[in-house]
C-alpha positions as MATLAB code, in Angstrom:
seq = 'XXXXXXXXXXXXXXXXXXXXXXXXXXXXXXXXXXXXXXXXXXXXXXXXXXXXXXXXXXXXXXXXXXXXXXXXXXXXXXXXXXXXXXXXXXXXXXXXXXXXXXXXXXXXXXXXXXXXXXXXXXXXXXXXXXXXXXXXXXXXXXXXXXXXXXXXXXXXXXXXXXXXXXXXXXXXXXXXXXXXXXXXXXXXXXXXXXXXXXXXXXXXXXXXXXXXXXXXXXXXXXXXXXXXXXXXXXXXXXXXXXXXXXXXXXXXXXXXXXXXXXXXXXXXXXXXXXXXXXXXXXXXXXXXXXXXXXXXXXXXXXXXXXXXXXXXXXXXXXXXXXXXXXXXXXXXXXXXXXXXXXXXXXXXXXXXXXXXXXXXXXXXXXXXXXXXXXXXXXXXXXXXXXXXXXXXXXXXXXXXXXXXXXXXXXXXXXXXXXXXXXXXXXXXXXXXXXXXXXXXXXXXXXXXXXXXXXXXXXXXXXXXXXXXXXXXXXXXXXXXXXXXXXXXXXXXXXXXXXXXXXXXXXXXXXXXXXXXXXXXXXXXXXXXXXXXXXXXXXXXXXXXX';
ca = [
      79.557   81.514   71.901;
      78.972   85.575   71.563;
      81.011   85.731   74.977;
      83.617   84.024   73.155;
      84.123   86.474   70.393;
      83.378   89.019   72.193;
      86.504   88.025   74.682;
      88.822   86.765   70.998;
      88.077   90.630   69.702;
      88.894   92.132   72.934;
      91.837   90.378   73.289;
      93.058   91.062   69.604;
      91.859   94.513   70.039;
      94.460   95.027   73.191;
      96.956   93.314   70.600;
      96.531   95.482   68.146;
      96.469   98.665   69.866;
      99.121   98.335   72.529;
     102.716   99.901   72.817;
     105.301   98.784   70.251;
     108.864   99.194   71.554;
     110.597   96.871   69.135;
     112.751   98.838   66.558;
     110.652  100.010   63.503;
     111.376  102.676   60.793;
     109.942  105.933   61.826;
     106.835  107.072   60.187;
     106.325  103.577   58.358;
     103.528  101.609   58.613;
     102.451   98.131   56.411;
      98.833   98.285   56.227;
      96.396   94.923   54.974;
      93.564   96.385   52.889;
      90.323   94.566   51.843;
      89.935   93.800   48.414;
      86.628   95.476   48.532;
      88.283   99.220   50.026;
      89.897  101.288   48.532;
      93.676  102.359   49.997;
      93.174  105.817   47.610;
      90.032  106.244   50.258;
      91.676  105.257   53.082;
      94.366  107.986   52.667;
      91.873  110.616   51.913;
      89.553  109.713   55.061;
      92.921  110.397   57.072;
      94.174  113.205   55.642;
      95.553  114.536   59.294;
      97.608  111.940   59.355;
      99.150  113.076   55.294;
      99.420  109.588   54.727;
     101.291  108.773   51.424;
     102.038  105.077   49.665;
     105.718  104.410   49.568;
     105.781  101.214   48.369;
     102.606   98.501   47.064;
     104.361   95.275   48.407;
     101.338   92.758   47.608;
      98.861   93.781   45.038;
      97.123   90.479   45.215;
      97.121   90.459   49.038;
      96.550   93.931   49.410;
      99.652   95.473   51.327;
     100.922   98.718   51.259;
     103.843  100.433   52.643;
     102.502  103.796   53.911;
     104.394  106.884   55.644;
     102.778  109.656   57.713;
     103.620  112.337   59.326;
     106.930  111.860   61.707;
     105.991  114.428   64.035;
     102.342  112.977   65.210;
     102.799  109.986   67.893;
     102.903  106.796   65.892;
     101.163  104.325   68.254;
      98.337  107.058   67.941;
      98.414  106.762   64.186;
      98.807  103.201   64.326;
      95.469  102.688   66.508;
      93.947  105.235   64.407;
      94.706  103.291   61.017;
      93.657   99.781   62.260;
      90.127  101.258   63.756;
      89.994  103.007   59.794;
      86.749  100.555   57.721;
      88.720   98.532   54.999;
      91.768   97.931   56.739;
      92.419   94.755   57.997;
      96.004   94.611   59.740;
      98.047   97.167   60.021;
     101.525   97.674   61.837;
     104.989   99.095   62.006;
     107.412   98.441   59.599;
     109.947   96.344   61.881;
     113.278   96.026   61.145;
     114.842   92.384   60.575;
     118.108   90.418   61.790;
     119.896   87.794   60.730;
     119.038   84.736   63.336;
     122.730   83.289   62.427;
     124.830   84.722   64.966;
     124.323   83.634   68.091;
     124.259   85.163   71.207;
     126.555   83.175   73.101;
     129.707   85.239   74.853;
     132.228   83.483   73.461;
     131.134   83.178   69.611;
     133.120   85.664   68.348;
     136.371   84.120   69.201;
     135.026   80.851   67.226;
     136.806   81.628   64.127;
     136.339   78.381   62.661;
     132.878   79.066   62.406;
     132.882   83.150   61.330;
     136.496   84.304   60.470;
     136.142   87.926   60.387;
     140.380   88.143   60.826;
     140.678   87.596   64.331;
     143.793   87.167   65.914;
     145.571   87.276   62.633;
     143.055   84.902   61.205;
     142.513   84.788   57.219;
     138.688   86.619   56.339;
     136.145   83.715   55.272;
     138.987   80.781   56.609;
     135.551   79.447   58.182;
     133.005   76.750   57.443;
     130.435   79.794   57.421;
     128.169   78.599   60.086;
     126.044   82.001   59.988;
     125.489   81.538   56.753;
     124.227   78.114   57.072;
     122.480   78.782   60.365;
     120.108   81.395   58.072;
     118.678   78.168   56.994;
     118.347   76.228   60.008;
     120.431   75.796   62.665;
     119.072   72.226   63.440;
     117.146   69.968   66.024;
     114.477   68.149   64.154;
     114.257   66.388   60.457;
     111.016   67.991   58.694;
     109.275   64.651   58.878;
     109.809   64.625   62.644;
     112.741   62.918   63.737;
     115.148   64.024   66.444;
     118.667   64.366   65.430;
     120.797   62.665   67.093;
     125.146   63.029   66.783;
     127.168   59.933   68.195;
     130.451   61.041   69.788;
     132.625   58.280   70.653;
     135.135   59.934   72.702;
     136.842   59.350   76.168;
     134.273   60.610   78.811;
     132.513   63.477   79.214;
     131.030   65.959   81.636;
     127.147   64.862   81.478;
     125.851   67.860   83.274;
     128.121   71.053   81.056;
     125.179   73.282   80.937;
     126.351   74.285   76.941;
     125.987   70.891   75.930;
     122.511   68.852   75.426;
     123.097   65.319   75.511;
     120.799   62.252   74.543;
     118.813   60.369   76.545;
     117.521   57.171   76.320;
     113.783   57.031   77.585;
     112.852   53.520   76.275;
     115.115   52.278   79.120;
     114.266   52.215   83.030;
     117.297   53.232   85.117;
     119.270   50.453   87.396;
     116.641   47.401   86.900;
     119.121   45.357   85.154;
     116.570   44.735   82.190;
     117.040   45.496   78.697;
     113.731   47.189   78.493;
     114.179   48.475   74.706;
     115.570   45.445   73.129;
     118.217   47.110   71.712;
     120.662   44.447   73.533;
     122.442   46.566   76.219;
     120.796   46.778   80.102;
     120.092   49.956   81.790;
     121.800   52.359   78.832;
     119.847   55.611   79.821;
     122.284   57.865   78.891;
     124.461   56.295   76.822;
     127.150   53.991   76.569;
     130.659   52.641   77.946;
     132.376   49.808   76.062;
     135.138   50.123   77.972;
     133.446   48.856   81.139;
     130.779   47.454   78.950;
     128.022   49.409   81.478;
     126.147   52.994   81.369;
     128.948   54.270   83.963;
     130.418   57.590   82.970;
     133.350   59.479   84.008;
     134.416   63.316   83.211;
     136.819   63.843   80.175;
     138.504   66.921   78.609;
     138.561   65.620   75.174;
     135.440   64.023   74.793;
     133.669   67.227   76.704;
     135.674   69.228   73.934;
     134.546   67.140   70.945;
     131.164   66.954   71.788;
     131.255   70.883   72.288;
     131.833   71.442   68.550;
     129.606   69.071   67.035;
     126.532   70.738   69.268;
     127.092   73.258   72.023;
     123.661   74.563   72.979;
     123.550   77.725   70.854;
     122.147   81.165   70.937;
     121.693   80.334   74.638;
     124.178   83.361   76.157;
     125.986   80.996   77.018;
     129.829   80.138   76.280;
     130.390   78.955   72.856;
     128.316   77.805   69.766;
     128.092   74.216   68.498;
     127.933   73.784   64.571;
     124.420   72.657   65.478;
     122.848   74.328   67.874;
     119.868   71.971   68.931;
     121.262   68.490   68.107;
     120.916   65.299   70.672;
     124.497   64.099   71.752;
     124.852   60.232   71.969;
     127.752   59.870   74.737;
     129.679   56.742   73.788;
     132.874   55.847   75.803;
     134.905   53.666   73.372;
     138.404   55.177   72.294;
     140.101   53.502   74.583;
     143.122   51.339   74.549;
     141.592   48.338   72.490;
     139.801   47.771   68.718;
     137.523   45.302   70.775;
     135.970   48.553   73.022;
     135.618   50.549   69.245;
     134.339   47.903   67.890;
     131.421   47.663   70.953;
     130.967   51.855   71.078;
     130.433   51.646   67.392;
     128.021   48.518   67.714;
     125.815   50.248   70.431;
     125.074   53.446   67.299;
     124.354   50.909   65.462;
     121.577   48.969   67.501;
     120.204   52.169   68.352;
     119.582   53.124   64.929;
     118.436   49.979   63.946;
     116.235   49.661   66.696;
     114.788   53.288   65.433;
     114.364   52.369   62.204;
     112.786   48.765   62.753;
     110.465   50.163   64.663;
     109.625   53.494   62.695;
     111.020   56.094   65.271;
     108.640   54.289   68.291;
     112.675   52.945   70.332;
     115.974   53.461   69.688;
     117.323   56.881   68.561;
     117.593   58.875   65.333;
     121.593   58.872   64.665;
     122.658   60.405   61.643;
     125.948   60.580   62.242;
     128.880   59.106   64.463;
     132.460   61.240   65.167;
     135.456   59.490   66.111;
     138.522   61.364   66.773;
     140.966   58.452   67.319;
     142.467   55.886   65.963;
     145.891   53.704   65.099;
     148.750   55.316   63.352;
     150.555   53.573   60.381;
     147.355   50.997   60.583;
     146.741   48.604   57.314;
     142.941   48.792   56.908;
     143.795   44.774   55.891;
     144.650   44.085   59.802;
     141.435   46.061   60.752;
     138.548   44.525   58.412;
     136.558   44.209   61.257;
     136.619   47.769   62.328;
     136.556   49.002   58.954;
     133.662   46.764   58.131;
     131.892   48.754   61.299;
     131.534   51.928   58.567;
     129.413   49.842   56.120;
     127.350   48.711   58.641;
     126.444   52.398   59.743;
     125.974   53.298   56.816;
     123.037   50.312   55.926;
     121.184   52.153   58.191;
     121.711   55.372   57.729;
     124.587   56.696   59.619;
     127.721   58.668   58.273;
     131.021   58.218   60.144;
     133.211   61.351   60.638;
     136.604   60.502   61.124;
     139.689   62.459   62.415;
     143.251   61.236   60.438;
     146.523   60.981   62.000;
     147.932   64.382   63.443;
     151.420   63.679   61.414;
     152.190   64.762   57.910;
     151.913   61.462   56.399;
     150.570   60.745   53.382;
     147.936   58.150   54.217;
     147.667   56.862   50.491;
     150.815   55.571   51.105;
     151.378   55.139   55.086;
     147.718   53.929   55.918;
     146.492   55.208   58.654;
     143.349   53.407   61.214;
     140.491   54.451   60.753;
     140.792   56.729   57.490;
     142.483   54.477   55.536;
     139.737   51.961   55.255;
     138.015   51.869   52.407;
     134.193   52.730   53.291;
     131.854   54.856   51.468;
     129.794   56.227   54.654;
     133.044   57.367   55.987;
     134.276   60.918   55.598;
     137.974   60.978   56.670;
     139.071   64.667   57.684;
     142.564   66.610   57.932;
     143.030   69.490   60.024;
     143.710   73.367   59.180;
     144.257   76.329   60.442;
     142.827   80.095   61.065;
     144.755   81.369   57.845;
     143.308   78.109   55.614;
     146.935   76.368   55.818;
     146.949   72.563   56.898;
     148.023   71.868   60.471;
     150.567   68.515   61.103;
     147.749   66.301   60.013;
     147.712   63.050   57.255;
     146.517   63.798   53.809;
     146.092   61.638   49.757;
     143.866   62.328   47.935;
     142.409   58.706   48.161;
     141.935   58.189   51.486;
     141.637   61.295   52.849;
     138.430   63.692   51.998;
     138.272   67.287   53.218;
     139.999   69.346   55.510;
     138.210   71.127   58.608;
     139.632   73.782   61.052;
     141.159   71.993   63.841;
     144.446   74.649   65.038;
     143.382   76.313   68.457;
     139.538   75.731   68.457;
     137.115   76.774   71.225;
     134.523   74.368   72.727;
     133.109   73.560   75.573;
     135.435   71.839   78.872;
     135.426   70.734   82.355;
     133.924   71.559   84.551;
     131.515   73.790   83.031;
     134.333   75.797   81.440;
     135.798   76.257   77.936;
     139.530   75.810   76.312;
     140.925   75.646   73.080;
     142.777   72.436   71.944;
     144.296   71.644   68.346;
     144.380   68.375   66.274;
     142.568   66.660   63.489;
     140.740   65.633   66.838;
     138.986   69.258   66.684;
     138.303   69.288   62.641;
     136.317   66.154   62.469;
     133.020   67.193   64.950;
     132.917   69.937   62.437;
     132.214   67.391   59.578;
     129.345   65.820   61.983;
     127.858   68.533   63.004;
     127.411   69.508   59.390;
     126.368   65.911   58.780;
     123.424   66.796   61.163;
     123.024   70.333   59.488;
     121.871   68.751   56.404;
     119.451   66.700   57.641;
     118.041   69.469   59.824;
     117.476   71.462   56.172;
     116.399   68.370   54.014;
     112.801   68.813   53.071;
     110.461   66.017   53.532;
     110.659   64.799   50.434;
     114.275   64.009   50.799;
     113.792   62.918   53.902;
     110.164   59.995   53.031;
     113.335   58.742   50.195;
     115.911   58.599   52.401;
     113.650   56.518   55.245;
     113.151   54.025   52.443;
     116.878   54.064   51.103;
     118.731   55.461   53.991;
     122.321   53.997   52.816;
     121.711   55.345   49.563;
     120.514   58.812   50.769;
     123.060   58.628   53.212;
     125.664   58.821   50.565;
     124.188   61.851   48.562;
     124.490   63.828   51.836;
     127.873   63.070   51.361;
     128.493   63.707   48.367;
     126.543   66.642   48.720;
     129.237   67.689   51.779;
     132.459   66.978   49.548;
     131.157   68.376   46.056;
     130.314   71.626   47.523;
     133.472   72.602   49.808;
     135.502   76.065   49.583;
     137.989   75.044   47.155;
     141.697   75.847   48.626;
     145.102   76.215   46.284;
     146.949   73.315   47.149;
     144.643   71.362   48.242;
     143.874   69.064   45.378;
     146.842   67.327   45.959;
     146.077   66.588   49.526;
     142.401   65.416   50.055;
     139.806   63.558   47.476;
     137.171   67.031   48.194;
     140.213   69.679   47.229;
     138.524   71.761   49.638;
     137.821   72.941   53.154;
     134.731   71.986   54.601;
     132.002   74.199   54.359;
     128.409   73.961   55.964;
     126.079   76.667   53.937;
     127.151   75.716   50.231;
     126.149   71.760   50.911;
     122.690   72.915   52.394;
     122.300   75.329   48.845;
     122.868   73.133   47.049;
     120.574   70.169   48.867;
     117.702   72.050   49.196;
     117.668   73.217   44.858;
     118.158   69.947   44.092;
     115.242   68.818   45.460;
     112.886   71.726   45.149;
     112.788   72.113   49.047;
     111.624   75.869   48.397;
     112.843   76.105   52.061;
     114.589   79.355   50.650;
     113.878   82.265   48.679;
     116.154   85.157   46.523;
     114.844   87.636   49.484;
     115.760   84.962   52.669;
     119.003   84.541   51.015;
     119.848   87.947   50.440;
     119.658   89.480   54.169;
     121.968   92.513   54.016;
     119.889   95.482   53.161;
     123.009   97.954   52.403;
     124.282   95.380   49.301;
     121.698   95.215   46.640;
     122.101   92.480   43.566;
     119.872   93.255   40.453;
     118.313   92.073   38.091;
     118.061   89.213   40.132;
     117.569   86.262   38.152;
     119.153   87.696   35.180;
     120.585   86.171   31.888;
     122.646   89.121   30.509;
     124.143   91.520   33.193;
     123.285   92.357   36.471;
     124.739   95.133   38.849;
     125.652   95.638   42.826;
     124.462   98.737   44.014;
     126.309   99.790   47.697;
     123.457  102.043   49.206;
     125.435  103.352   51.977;
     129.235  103.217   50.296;
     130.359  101.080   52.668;
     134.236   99.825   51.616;
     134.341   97.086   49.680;
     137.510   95.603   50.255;
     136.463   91.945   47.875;
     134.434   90.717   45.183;
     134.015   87.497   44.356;
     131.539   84.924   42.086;
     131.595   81.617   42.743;
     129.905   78.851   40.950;
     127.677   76.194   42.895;
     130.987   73.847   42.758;
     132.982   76.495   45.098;
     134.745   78.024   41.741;
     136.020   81.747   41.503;
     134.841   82.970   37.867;
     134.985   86.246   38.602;
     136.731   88.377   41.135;
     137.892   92.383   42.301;
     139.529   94.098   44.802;
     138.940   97.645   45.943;
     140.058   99.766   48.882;
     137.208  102.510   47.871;
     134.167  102.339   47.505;
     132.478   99.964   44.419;
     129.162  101.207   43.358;
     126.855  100.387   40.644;
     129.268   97.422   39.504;
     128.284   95.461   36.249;
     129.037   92.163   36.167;
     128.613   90.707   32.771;
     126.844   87.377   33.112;
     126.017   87.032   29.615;
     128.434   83.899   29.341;
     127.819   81.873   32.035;
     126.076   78.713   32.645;
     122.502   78.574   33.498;
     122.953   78.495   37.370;
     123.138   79.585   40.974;
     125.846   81.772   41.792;
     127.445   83.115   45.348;
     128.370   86.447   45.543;
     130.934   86.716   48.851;
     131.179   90.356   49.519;
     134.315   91.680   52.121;
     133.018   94.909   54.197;
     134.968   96.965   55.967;
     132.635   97.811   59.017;
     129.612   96.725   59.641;
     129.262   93.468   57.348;
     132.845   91.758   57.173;
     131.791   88.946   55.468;
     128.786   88.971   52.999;
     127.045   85.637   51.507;
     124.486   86.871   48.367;
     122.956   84.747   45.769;
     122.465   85.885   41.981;
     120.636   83.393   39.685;
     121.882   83.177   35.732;
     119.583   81.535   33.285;
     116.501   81.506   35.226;
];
């Protein structure tokens, strides 16, 4: 046992004391005192190194800020503070990045995710992705379960190294046995109604779709996927007849029944299905079988994105197959554009629910390529992959209800999704949400409502050159711009995607008072429009609190 911790303190010791190359602040160091030293001591007793408190961060835990000396050789210092009696960790004050832009090559041409204005684009004409990828970017439900996204497409290239698709290991390849139970032989990877087997052939559109909903991200690779560690369900079945649909959509659904019957053991953890296909001018009273599919889904858990026709028909009035039926675990969704302005897609505000970039969009293509296509086709993986989002930042006590309701829970996800979009002029005369989708303002506003305390003021509020006090406040609170950056925008929107209070500037703003004396008890977005360095700026200020 005494060669054991004699080996643990060696090894922490080498820890402690080696080289530190990541980026730091100069002559910083945080420094863990015991609550039985004093740190008033500890300066004095290295008084070579003129150590000075800049900042007590924890005066229950202990932890000071400290500066020394710049000119001495900081790794030196550091060993020298961490072998000094009553301190019990001490290191270099590191410097912090946001984790929500990705790494891969071809992000920053994914305006639909991060408009920053390119290529003419609109600034903030996104579904702000980094935003919501602050929060979690996806992969796993808190209580354990593997998200998984159902594409029902056309084909698609299996083996695109940007995309990470499901597989089914309750099933034994090619023995002609339904070893899972879940009523379809041999279906390792997947599914194809139109041949009714687990056969798969190569597809640009369904490769593209699948892309969007959840290209590997972060990998420096390609593009980014709304979600970057998701499980994609391949499911051939938008082909030429309702009777192949009809058997894609049936195969999601045995496979989260199966998952659910069995408490996770077979069958796979589908949260959501995207289908971006359908019939033009169809009468959801010719299709009840189809239509009837959505309800079934949705007993079990599963939300249906759904791409509308790619003509400007109103669909109220038209009907359109599938987002005219009548479901409530559908979400039907129109297409827009890099400016916010509605691409030839349908619209009504009854049967149609949000709107989703889908002009000119970037995903992932044969073979092992990328391309940009445009259609209503492109907008509605956007509303699945947010689908998945949410359950990816649902705490676990969201997630123990919704295993015990999952239709109902299914449906406040939803309505989650299309109460908190970015609210667009004109648009409440074309879709039932008035809105753009939006993936960070859905996961806000989630996670509050159920106390997830997933995120804090000081997560939330990243971008260390904007400050936002008092923060919460109930009278007025000011934004202090440390380094005068240009400010080109100022806005304040309420947690329902409302502007209540807005300024423009092409100097600098500095020390700006916001009077908050009159607003609602609340949380409040402040979106902030840089000029260099931070072009678009997500901050939260709490009223009432």
């Amino acid at each position: 046992m005494l060669k054991i911790i004699f080996l643990f303190v060696l090894l922490m010791s080498n820890f402690l004391y080696s080289q530190d190359n990541l980026p730091h602040v100069k002559a910083e160091i945080l420094a863990m005192v015991s609550s039985e030293a004093s740190i008033e001591k500890i300066i004095f007793d290295n008084g070579s190194l003129q150590l000075s408190i800049k900042q007590c961060i924890s005066k229950t835990s202990g932890i000071y800020l400290l500066s020394f000396d710049s000119l001495l050789n900081e790794n030196e210092v550091l060993k020298k503070i961490n072998a000094t009696r009553g301190i019990l960790l001490a290191q270099f004050n590191h410097y912090t990045q946001s984790r929500g832009f990705p790494d891969d090559i071809q992000f920053p041409n994914q305006y639909a995710l991060h408009n920053i204005g390119q290529a003419g684009g609109t600034l903030d004409a996104d579904i702000d992705a980094p935003e919501a990828w602050d929060i979690t970017t996806g992969g796993v439900t808190k209580t354990g379960d593997s998200i998984v996204i159902a594409i029902i497409d056309d084909g698609f290239q299996l083996s695109h190294p940007d995309l990470n698709f499901w597989k089914n290991s309750f099933e034994i390849a090619a023995n002609g046995i339904d070893d899972d139970g879940n009523g379809f032989i041999d279906d390792t990877n997947g599914w194809n109604a139109s041949s009714h087997t687990n056969s798969f052939y190569v597809s640009q559109h369904g490769t593209h779709i699948a892309g969007i909903a959840g290209s590997r991200g972060n990998n420096t690779l390609g593009v980014s996927g709304v979600m970057w560690n998701v499980k994609l369900m391949p499911v051939i079945g938008s082909t030429f007849l309702e009777s192949v649909a009809v058997e894609a959509y049936s195969y999601v659904l045995a496979c989260r029944r199966l998952y659910n019957q069995t408490n996770g053991a077979k069958g796979a953890f589908v949260v959501a299905t995207n289908s971006s296909f359908g019939v033009d001018l169809g009468q959801p009273a010719n299709f009840p079988i189809w239509c009837a599919m959505y309800d079934s889904l949705g007993k079990q858990g599963i939300l249906s994105a759904c791409a509308t026709t790619n003509n400007n028909w109103n669909i109220d009035v038209v009907g359109d197959i599938p987002t005219a039926c009548t479901s409530p675990y559908m979400i039907s969704v129109a297409g827009t554009n890099r400016n916010d302005v509605r691409i030839a897609s349908g619209y009504g505000v009854v049967s149609i629910d949000v709107a989703a970039p889908g002009a000119a969009i970037l995903s992932t293509y044969p073979t092992n390529t990328y391309a940009s296509l445009t259609g209503t086709s492109m907008a509605s993986p956007h509303v699945a992959g947010v689908v998945g989002l949410m359950y990816a930042a649902a705490c676990d006590s969201f997630m123990v209800k919704y295993k015990l309701h999952p239709d109902s829970f299914a449906l406040l996800i939803k309505n989650y999704i299309l109460t908190h979009v970015d609210f667009k002029q004109g648009f409440d005369t074309s879709y039932f949400s008035k809105g753009r989708l939006n993936a960070y303002f859905p996961i806000v506003a989630l996670q509050t409502a159920w106390n997830c305390n997933l995120i804090s003021l000081n997560e939330l509020n990243t971008t260390e050159n904007i400050l936002v006090a008092p923060n919460p406040t109930s009278t007025n609170f000011t934004i202090t711009n440390l380094y005068n950056a240009t400010l080109i925008s100022l806005k304040v929107i309420d947690i329902t995607g409302r502007i209540i209070y807005s300024t423009t500037s092409n100097t600098t703003l500095n020390n700006l008072e916001i009077d908050a004396s009159q607003w609602a008890s609340g949380m409040y977005y402040i979106e902030i429009v840089e000029k260099n360095n931070f072009p678009i700026t997500k901050k939260i200020i709490k009223v009432g609190w």
